[in-house]
N, C-alpha and C positions, 0 to 999 in steps of 0.2 A: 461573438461566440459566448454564449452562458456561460457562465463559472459553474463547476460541480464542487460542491463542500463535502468530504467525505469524513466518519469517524471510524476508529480501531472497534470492533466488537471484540471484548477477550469471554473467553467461558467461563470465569468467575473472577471477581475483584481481588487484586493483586493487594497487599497489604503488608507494611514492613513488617520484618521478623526482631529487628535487632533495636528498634524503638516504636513508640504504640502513640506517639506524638503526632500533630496533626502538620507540620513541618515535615517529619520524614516521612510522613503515609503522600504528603506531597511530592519530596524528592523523587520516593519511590517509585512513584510512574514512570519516572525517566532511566529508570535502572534499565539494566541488560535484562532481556525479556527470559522467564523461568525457563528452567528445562524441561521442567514437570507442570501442568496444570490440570486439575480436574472438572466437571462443572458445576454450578448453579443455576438453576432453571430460573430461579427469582430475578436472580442477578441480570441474567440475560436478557431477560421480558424488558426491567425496569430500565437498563441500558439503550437496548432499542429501543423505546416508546422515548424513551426522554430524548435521544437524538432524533427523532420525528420532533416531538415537541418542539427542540430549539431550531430548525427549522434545515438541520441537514440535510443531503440529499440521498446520501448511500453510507453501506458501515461495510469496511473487510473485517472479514473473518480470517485470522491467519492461522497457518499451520504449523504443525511440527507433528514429529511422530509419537511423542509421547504427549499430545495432546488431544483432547476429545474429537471424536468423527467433525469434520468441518461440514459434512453433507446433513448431519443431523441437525449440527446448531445452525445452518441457514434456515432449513428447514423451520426450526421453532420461531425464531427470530421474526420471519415471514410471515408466519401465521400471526405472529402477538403484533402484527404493526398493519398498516394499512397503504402507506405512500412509501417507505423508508427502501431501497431498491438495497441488496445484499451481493455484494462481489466475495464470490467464496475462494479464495488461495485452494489449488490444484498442483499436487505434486506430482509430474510425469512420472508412470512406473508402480502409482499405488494400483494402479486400477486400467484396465485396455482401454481403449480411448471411444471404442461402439457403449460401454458400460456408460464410463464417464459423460458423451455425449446422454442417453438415453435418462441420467441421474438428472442434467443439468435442463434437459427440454423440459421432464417434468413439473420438476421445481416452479418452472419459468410458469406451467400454464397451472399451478395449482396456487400460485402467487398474483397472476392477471398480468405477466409480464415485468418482473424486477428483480429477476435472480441472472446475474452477469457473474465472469469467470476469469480470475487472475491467476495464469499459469506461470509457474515457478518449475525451476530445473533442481531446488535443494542448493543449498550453501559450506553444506559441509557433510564428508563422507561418514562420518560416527552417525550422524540423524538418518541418512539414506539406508545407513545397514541395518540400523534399529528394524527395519522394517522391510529388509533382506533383496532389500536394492545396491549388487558391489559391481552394477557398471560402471566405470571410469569414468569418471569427468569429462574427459575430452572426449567421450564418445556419445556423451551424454545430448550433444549438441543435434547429430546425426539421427538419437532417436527422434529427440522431439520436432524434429521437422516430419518424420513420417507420423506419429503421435496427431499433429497437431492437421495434417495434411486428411488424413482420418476422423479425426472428433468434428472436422466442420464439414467432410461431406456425408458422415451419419447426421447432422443437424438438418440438413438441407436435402437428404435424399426423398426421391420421388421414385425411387425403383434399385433394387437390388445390386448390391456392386462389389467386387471384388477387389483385392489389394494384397500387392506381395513386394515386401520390401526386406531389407536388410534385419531388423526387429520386429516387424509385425506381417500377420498374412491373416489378411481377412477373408475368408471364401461366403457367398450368397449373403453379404449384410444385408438387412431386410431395413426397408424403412420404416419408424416408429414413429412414436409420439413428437409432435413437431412442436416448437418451441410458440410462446406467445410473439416473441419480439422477428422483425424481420427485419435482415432474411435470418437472423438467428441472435442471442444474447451479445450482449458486448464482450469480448475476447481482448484481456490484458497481457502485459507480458514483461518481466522482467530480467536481465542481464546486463553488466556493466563492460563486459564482453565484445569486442568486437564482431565475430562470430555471432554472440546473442543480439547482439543489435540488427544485426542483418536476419536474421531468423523473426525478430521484430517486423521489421519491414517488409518481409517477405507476407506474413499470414495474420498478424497480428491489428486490431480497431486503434489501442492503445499502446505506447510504449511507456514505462514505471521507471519514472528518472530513479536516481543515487539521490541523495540532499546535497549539492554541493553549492558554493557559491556562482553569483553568476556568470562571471568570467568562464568558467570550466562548463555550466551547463549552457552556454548558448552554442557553445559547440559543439556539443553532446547533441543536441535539438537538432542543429544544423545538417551534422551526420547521418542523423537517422532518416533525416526529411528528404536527402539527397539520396540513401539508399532505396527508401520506400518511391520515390520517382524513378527509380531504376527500374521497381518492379510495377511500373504504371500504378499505384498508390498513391492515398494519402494516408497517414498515420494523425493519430490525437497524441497527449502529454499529459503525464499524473506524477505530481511531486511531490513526494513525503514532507510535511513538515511539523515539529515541535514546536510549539509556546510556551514562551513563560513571562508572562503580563503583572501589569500592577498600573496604579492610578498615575505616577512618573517613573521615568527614565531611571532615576535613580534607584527607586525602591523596586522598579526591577532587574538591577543588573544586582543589588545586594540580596533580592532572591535568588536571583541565578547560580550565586556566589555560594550562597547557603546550602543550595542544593546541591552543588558541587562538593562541598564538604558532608553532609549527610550521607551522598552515593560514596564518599571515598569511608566512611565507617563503616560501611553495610557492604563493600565489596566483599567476596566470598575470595579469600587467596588461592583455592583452586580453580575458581576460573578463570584467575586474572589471563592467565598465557592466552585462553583461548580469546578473551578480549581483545588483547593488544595485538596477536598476530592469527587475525580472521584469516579464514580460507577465500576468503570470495575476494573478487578484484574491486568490488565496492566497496567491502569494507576495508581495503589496505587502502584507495584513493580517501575513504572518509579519514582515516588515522593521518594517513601525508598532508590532507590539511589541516587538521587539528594541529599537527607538529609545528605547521608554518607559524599560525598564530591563533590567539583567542577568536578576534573578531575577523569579520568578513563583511563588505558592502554596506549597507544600513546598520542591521541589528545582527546578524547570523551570528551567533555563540557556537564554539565548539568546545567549550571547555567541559561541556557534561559528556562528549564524546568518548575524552581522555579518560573519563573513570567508570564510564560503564558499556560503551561499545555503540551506543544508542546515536540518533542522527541527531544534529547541529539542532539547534534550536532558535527563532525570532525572539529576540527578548528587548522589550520594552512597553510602553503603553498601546492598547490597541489600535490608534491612529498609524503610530509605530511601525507597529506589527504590520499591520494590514497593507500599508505604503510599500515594505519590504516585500512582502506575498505579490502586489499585484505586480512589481519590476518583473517578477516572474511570467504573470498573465502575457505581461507584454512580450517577451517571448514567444507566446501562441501556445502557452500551457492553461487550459483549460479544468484541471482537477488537482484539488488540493487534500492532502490529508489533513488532519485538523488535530493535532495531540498534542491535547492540553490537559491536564490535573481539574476535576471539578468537585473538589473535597470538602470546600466550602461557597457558603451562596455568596461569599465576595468573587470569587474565581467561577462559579456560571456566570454573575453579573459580566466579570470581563469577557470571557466568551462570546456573549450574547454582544455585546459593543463591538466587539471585531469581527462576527459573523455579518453583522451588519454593515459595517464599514465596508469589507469584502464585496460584499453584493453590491453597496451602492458602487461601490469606486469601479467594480467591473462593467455595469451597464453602463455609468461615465463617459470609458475609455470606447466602451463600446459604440456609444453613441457618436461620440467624436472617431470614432475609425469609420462608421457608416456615412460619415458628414462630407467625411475628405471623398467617401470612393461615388456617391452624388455627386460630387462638384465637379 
């Protein structure tokens, strides 16, 4: 199975407030993600081309409510790049799911085919209401199976169809603009949820692990794989992960350290609560293992967890790194997020060493997994 390298696209460059140092402008990436962002169109362009450049394969766009249209900035993204494929975060509830399908076909065929779709339920009820979304949580579930049951058969309609559900009632949808990819864009999907997992396996291409170590996620994997064969399925697997590199072992756990003290001066004391006691069931399992201990398996740090909410990170040299990332491949996770700090051309150079490693080390394994099913 190919590796997918994926990068974060944000709408403008995040930059510390509480030091102008190129140390903390480094921590800083690892900080709790703003509440607020606005954009830069520069920022953007240069962001995507330069991950085309280092040879990534896709960039999310994520969302929040008080952040810029996410349909917009794929849109631009798209257009500034030529190969770079855009999975745009999709918040069920902003938008009917005939719209949202009709948003997502186009993209697809004014791009040649590279606009795919990570849908999210929202993580906490203060963002949902911002935007005058006060269905309950647990109900939330309920929608988005009708939601989701909707957006993929406006993708694929060949003739007019109706739908009457608990939440939505679609009379005479007409079929539109069809997407470039078949039989329709890649559909992601995350919850930590039991409930969301199975709503994974049920309609969903990909499932969006939590970061956690491997212990916790091979069963994670296991579960989902076992659900989605319930519902005659197969599912794919896409795992968030942080870096934090240097030329040895040492000098990157003493950065990891550093950075750990930098995010604990620049925490904001009004957000710590929401930090430390998330709504989401990820991020309470991400907190119970940070609590257990620092490290995890190879390199997984979780100690940037502890001071700003943010997923564990690989930390060591890119060989390192990379050796930890593929234990996961091994697994049958296919796509990786790639969130590293590139503030300086020492930190692209490491980038570039472990994008590389990554690649070789997955065709490898992959090679030798084709060798044995030959034999």
């Amino acid at each position: 199975m190919p590796i997918e390298l994926r990068g974060r696209l944000l709408p403008e460059n995040r930059r510390a407030t509480h030091d102008t140092s190129t140390q903390a402008n480094q921590a800083f990436y690892y900080g709790a993600s703003p509440i607020s962002l606005s954009v830069d169109p520069e920022y953007l362009v240069r962001t995507a081309r330069d991950y085309e450049a280092a040879g990534l394969d896709s960039a999310l766009i994520a969302q929040r409510s008080s952040w810029p249209d996410v349909w917009a900035r794929a849109s631009w993204a798209l257009a500034s790049t030529e190969r770079l494929r855009i999975v745009s975060a999709h918040r069920i509830g902003l938008q009917t799911p005939t719209s949202a399908a009709r948003a997502l076909a186009t993209i697809d065929r004014l791009s040649g085919g590279r606009a795919n779709l990570h849908v999210i339920l929202g993580s906490t009820d203060a963002d949902q209401r911002r935007d005058g979304d006060f269905v309950a949580k647990a109900d939330r579930y309920r929608r988005a199976a009708e939601y989701v049951e909707i957006l993929i058969r406006q993708l694929g309609a060949t003739e007019p169809f109706d739908y009457a559900g608990e939440f939505y009632q679609v009379e005479n949808a007409l079929p539109s603009v069809r997407p470039v990819q078949h039989p329709r864009p890649v559909l992601s999907f995350a919850s930590s949820a039991e409930i969301g997992q199975d709503l994974a396996a049920r309609f969903f291409d990909t499932y969006a692990l939590s970061a956690e170590p491997l212990a916790e996620t091979r069963k994670i994997v296991a579960h989902v794989r076992d659900r989605a064969h319930h519902y005659g399925r197969t599912i794919r697997f896409w795992r968030d992960a942080n870096f934090v590199l240097a030329d040895t072992e040492a000098a990157a756990h003493d950065k990891a350290r550093l950075y750990q003290q930098e995010l604990l001066r620049a925490v904001d004391p009004a957000r710590a609560s929401s930090l430390f006691s998330p709504e989401s069931i990820g991020g309470q399992r991400a907190r119970q293992i940070s609590d257990r201990t620092d490290w995890h398996d190879r390199a997984l740090y979780t100690g940037l967890t502890k001071v700003s909410g943010s997923g564990p990170a690989f930390v060591g040299t890119p060989a390192t790194a990379a050796a930890a990332v593929l234990d996961y491949y091994e697994l049958g996770i296919e796509t990786f997020s790639i969130g590293i700090t590139t503030e300086t051309e020492e930190d692209r150079e490491l980038r570039a060493e472990l994008l590389r490693l990554l690649r070789e080390g997955a065709a490898e394994r992959d090679r030798v997994h084709n060798q044995k099913e030959d034999a």
